[in-house]
C-alpha positions in Angstrom: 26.7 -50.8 20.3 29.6 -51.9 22.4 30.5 -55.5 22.8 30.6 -57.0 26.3 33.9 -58.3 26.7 33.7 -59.0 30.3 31.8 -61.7 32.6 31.7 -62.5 36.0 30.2 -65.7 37.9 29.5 -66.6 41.0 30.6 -69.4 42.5 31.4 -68.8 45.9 28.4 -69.6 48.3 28.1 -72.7 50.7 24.9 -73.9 49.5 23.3 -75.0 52.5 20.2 -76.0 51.5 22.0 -78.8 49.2 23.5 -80.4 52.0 25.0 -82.9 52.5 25.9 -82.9 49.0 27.8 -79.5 49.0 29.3 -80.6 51.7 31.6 -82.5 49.5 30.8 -81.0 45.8 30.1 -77.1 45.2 26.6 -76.7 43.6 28.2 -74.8 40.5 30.1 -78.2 40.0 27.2 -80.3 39.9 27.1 -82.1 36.4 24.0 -82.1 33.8 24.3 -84.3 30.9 28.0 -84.5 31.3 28.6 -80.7 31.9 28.8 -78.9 35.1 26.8 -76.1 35.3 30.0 -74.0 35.8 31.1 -75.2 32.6 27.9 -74.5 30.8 27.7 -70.6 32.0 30.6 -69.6 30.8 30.1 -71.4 27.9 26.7 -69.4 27.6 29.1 -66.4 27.8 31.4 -66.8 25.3 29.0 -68.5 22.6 26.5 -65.8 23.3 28.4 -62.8 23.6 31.8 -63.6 22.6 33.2 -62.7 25.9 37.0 -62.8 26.4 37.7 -62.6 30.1 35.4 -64.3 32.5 35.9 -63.5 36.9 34.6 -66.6 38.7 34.4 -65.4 42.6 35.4 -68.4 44.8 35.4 -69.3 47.9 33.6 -72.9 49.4 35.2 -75.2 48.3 37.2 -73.4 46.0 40.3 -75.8 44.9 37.7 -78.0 43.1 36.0 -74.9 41.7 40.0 -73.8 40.2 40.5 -77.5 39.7 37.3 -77.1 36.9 38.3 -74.3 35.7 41.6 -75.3 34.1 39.2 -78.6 32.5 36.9 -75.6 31.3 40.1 -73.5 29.8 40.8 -76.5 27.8 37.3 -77.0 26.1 37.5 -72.8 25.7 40.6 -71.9 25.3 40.4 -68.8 23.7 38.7 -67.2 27.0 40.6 -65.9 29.7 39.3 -67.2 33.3 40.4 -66.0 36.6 39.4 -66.9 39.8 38.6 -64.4 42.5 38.7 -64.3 46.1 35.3 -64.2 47.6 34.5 -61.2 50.3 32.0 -63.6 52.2 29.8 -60.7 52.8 26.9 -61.7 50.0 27.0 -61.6 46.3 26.5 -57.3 45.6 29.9 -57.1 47.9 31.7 -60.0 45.4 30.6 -58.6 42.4 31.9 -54.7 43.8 35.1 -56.2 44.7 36.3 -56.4 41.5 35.7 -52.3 41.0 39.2 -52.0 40.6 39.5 -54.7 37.7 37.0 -54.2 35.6 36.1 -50.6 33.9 33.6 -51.1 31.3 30.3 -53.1 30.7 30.0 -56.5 32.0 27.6 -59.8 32.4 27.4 -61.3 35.6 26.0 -64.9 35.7 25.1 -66.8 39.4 26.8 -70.0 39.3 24.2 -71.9 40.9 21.3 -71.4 38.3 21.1 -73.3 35.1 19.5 -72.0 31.6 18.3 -74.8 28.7 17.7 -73.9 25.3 17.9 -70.2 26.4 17.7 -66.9 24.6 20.6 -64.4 26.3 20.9 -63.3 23.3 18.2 -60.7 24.6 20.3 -59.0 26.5 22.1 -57.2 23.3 18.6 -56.4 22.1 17.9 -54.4 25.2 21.6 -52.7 25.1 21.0 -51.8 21.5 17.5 -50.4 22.1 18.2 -48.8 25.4 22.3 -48.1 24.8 22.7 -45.7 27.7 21.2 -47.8 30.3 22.9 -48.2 33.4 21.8 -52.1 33.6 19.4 -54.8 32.9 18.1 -57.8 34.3 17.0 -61.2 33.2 13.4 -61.9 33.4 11.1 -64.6 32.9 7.3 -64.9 32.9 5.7 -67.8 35.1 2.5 -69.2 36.3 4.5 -70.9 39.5 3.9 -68.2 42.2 5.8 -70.5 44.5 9.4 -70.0 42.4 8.8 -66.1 42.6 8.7 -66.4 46.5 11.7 -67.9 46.8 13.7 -65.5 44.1 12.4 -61.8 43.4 9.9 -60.2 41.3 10.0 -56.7 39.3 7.4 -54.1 38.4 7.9 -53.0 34.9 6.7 -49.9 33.0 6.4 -51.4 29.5 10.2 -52.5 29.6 11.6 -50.4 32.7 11.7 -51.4 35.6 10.2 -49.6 38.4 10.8 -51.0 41.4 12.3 -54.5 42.9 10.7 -57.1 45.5 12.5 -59.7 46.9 11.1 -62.5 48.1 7.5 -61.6 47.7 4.9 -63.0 50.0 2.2 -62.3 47.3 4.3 -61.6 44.1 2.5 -58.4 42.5 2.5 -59.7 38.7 4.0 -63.4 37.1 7.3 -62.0 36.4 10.8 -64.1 38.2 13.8 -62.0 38.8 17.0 -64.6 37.2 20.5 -64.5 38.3 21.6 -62.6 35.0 22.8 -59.1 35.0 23.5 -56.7 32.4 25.6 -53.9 34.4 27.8 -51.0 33.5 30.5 -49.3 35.7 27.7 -47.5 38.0 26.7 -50.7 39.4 30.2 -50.0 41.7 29.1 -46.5 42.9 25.4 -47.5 43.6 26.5 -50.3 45.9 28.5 -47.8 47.8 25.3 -45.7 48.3 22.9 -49.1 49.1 22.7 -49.3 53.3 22.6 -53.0 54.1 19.8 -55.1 54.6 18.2 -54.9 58.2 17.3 -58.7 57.3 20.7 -60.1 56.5 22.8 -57.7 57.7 24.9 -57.3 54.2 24.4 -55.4 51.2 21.9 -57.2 49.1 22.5 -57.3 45.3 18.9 -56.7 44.7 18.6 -53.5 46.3 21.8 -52.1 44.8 20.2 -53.0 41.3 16.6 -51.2 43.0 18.4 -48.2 43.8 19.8 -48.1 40.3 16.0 -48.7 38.2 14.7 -45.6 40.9 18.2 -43.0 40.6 20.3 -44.2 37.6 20.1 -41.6 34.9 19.8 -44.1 32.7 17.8 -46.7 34.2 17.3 -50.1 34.8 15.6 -52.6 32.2 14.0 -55.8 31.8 15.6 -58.6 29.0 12.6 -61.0 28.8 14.0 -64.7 28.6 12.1 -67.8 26.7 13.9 -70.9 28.7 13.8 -73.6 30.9 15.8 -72.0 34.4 16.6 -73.8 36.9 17.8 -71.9 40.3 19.4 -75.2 41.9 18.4 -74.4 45.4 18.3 -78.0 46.8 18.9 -81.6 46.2 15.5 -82.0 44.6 16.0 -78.8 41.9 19.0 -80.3 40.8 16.9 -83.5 40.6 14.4 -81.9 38.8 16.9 -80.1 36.3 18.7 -83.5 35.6 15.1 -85.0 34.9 13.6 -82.0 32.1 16.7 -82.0 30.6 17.1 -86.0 30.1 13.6 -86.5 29.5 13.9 -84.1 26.6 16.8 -85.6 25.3 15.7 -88.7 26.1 14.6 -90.3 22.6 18.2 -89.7 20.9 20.2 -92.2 23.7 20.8 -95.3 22.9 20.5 -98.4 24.7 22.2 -101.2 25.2 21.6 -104.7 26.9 23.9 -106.6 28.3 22.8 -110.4 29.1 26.1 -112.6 31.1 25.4 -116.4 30.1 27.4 -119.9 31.0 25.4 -122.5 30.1 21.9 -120.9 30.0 20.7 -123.0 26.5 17.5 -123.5 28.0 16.3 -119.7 28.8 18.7 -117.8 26.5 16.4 -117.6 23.7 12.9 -116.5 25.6 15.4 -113.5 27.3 16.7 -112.3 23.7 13.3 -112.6 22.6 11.4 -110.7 25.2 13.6 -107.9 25.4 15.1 -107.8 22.1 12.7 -105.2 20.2 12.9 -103.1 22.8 17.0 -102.0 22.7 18.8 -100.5 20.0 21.5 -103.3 21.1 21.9 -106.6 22.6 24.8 -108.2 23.8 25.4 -111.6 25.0 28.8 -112.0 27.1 29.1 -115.8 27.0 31.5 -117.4 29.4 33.0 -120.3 27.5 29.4 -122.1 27.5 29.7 -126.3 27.2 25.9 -126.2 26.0 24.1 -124.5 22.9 23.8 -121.0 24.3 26.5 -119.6 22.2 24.8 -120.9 18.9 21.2 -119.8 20.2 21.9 -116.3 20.8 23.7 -115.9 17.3 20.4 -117.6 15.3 18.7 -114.4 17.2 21.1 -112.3 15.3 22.2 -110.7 18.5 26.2 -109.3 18.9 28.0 -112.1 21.1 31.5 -112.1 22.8 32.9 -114.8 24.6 34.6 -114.2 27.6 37.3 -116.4 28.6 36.1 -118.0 32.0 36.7 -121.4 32.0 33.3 -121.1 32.5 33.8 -120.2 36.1 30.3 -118.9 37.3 32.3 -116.9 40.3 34.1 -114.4 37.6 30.5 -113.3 37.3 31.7 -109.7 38.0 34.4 -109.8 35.4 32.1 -110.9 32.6 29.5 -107.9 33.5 32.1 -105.4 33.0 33.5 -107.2 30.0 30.0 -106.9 28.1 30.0 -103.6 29.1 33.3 -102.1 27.7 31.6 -103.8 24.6 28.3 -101.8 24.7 28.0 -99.0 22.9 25.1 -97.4 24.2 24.4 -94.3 26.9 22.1 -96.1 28.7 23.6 -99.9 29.8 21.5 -102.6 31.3 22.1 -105.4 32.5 19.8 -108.8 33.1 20.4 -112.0 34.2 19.8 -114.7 31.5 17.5 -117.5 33.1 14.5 -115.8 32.3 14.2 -114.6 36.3 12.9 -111.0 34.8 10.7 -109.9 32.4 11.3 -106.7 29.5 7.8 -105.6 31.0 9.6 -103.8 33.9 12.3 -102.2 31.6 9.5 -98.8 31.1 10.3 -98.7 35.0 13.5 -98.5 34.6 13.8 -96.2 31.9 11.6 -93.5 33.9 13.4 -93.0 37.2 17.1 -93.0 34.9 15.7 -89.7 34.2 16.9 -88.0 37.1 19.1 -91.1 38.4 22.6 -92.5 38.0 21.7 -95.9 38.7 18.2 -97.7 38.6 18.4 -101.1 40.3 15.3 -103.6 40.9 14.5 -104.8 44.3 12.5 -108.4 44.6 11.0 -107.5 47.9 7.6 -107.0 46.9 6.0 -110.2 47.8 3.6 -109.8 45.5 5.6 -110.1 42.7 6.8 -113.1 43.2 6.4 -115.4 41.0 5.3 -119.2 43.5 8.1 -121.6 43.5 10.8 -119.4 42.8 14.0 -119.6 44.8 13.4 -116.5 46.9 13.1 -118.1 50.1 12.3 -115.8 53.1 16.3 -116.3 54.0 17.2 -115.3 51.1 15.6 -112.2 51.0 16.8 -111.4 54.7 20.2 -111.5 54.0 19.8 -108.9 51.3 18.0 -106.6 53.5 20.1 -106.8 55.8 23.0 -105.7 53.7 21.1 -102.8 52.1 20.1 -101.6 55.3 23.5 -101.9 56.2 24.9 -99.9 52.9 22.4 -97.2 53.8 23.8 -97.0 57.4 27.6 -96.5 56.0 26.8 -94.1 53.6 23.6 -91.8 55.7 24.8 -88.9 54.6 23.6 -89.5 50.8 20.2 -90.9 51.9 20.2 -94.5 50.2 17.2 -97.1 50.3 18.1 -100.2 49.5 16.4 -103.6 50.2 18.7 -105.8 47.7 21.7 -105.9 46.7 22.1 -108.9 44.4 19.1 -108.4 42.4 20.3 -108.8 38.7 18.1 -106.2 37.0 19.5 -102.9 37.0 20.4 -99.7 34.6 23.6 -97.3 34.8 24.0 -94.4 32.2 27.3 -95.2 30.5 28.7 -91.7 31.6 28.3 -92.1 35.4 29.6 -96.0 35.2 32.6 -94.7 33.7 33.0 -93.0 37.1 33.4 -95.3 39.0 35.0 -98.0 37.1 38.5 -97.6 37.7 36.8 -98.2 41.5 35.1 -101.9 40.6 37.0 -104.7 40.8 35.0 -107.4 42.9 34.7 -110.1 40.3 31.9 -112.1 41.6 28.3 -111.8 41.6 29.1 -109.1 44.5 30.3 -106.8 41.9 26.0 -106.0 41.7 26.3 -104.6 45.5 30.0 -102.8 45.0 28.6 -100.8 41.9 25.8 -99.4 43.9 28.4 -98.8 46.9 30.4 -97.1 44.6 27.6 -94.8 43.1 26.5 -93.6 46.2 30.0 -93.0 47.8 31.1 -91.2 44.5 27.8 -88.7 45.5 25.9 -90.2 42.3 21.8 -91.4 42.9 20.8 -95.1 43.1 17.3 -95.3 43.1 15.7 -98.9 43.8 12.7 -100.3 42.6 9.9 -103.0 42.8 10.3 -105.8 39.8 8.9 -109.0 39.0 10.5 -111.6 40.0 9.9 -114.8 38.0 10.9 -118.7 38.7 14.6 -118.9 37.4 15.1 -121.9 34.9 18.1 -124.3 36.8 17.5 -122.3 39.9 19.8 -122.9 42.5 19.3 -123.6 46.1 20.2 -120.6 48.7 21.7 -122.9 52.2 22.6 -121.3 55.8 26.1 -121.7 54.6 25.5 -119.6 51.0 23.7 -117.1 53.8 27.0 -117.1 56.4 29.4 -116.7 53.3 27.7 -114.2 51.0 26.7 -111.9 54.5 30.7 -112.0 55.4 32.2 -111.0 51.7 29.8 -108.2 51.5 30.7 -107.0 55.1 34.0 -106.8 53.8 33.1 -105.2 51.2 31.1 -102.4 52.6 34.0 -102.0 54.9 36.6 -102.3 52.5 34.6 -99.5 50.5 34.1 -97.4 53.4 37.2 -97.3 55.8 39.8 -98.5 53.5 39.6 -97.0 50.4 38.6 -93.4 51.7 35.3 -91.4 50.9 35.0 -91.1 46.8 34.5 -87.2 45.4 32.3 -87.6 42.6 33.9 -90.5 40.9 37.5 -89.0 41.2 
């Protein structure tokens, strides 16, 4: 059996029905667990067949696409990768374009579709048993009719395929037609012979590989796959990808809590306490404290850093980030220290960092309130006002935000770390400017309902607090937005 040496990928197409994300980011560079799924196919390539040349067709976009590919050369350096000119006249026409390149046996991957814990290993079972095959195709069995619909099916005799359906209205068995191809040298004549499609006008890449299973001498075969795919069609797939994977995964990250005190002897305690069995770390970032916070969070055997503040409660921002660069975990969260919130809303937040960047609580929910807290109806105006107005200046990535000061909130380490050369607000607006800067960097900030309990030394919110704070964060927002230029994924 001959090795397969050569692989191509797609990664040319617009990917409309991701907008407006693609817009900005190409879908084959949108990340999972700190990978992009460019990076992970033709890492599935070389790990899995030891392929040494790999032909990435580009096209949208493509100066971000090259721009990954040299990151990608230097994780795999012993594969050669070359980018290719795309013929914008569908995927068959890419892939015959490179007839006068490549002369033997090769695996073509679509760049847009993700495989987890997959077996294409398969595919060099099917060579060996069937070595004079003109090609095969990756298959999967699934109850979802709905994912057929929108890909292809294949009608098999034992292994063989007999025939090809694209897009089937009423799919003839469970089986889903993937994105992987096995195809030898023939693939380039059969295209030649394959009319285009009355529907799209172009010459579709399965009906090239139909024509081959019904005139091929050798024929065309099935490689049955056992593994989570993920065609990344839209927003929500990728959204749905990001969330299997993570919430697989999700038991071996660690977490970390970071809690920003001056002066807070008399809740300190009851925070470590509440939350404390429920993070495999705790940190207390203490700015220069003149009470018995300092020595209170130590008897709870908690790490502690001071931060040198003067104990200025406006370098608020400053201190956050401090305690971060401290944590060591992959999930960071951070919680005010008077005892405003409660570790029973931390399962909340957990869930939706699944398939988010950025979890942050909202304390709009009236009935979670706590009486006699300091949440006065202006208060709460003020910060709807400026969430409505971050979801204005940034439309385009769908935000919905109702607070922006609440200080409750979750950020995976990897998509802080982002951003953070972008964050340097150094007040208690630095809450606001990290959810700016999530969304403009085309990350996902997802707000929720928390509890919201009576702070202890609660402070009282004036019209002049109200004038100030609704200025600096106009600023901000427009600092963020016209100044600084639109963010591409945290570059």
């Amino acid at each position: 059996m001959k090795k397969i040496r050569i692989g191509v990928i797609a990664a040319a197409g617009k990917g409309t029905r991701a907008y407006p994300r693609t817009s900005f980011i190409p879908k084959p560079l949108f990340v999972i667990e700190g990978k992009s799924i460019l990076h992970r196919n033709v890492e599935l390539m070389v790990k899995t067949f030891g392929i040494e040349k790999v032909y990435v067709l580009v096209g949208h976009l493509k100066e971000q696409i090259i721009s990954e590919l040299e990151q990608i050369r230097l994780a795999l350096p012993k594969v050669v990768i070359e980018p290719v000119e795309w013929t914008e006249r569908g995927l068959a026409s890419d892939v015959a374009s490179l007839e006068k390149t490549i002369r033997e046996p090769f695996l073509t991957i679509l760049g847009d579709e993700f495989y987890y814990r997959t077996d294409h290993e398969n595919f060099l079972k099917v060579l060996k048993k069937h070595p004079k095959m003109a090609a095969s195709i990756g298959v999967v069995k699934t109850s979802l009719l709905s994912r057929i619909r929108k890909n292809y099916s294949v009608v098999l005799s034992e292994d063989k395929i007999l025939n090809l359906v694209e897009k089937p209205e009423n799919p003839p068995n469970e089986l889903l037609g993937l994105g992987s191809y096995f195809f030898t040298p023939e693939y380039f004549e059969f295209f030649k012979k394959t009319p285009p499609s009355p529907k799209s006008g172009v010459i579709e890449i399965t009906d090239v590989i139909d024509k081959m299973a019904k005139e091929s001498t050798g024929g065309v075969f099935a490689t049955m796959l056992n593994c989570e795919y993920f065609n990344i069609n839209s927003m929500q797939d990728y959204y749905h990808a990001v969330y299997e994977v993570r919430n697989d995964l999700f038991s071996k990250f660690k977490t970390s809590l970071i809690i920003p005190t001056n002066n807070h002897g008399r809740s300190i305690t009851d925070v470590i306490v509440d939350f404390k069995d429920k993070f495999n770390e705790i940190i207390v970032i203490d700015n220069e404290s003149t009470d018995d916070t300092l020595a209170l969070a130590k008897k709870e055997k908690v790490k502690t850093y001071t931060f040198p503040g003067d104990g200025d409660p406006t370098r608020l921002g400053e201190q956050v980030r401090r305690g971060i660069e401290y944590a060591t975990g992959d999930i960071l969260v951070v919680v005010s220290p008077d005892g405003s919130f409660r570790s029973k809303d931390y399962p909340k937040l957990l869930e939706y960092m699944k398939d988010s960047d950025m979890v942050i609580g909202t304390r709009t929910t009236r009935q979670m309130i706590e009486q006699g807290s300091n949440l006065k109806p202006l208060y709460r105006l003020v910060n709807l006002l400026m969430g409505k107005l971050v979801e204005v200046f940034w439309w385009g990535q769908e935000p919905r935000f109702t607070d922006v000061d609440c200080q409750f909130f979750s950020v995976w380490r990897e998509s802080y770390d982002r951003v953070r050369s972008q964050l340097v607000v150094e007040d208690r607006k630095f809450i606001v400017e990290l959810m700016i800067d999530i969304v403009r960097s085309h990350m996902r900030c997802i707000e929720i309902p928390v509890s919201y309990f009576k702070p202890v030394g609660q402070i009282e919110y004036r019209l002049r607090d109200m004038i100030s704070d609704s200025f600096q964060i106009f600023k901000l927002i427009l600092s963020k937005k016209f100044f600084l230029g639109e963010s591409r994924d945290g570059e």
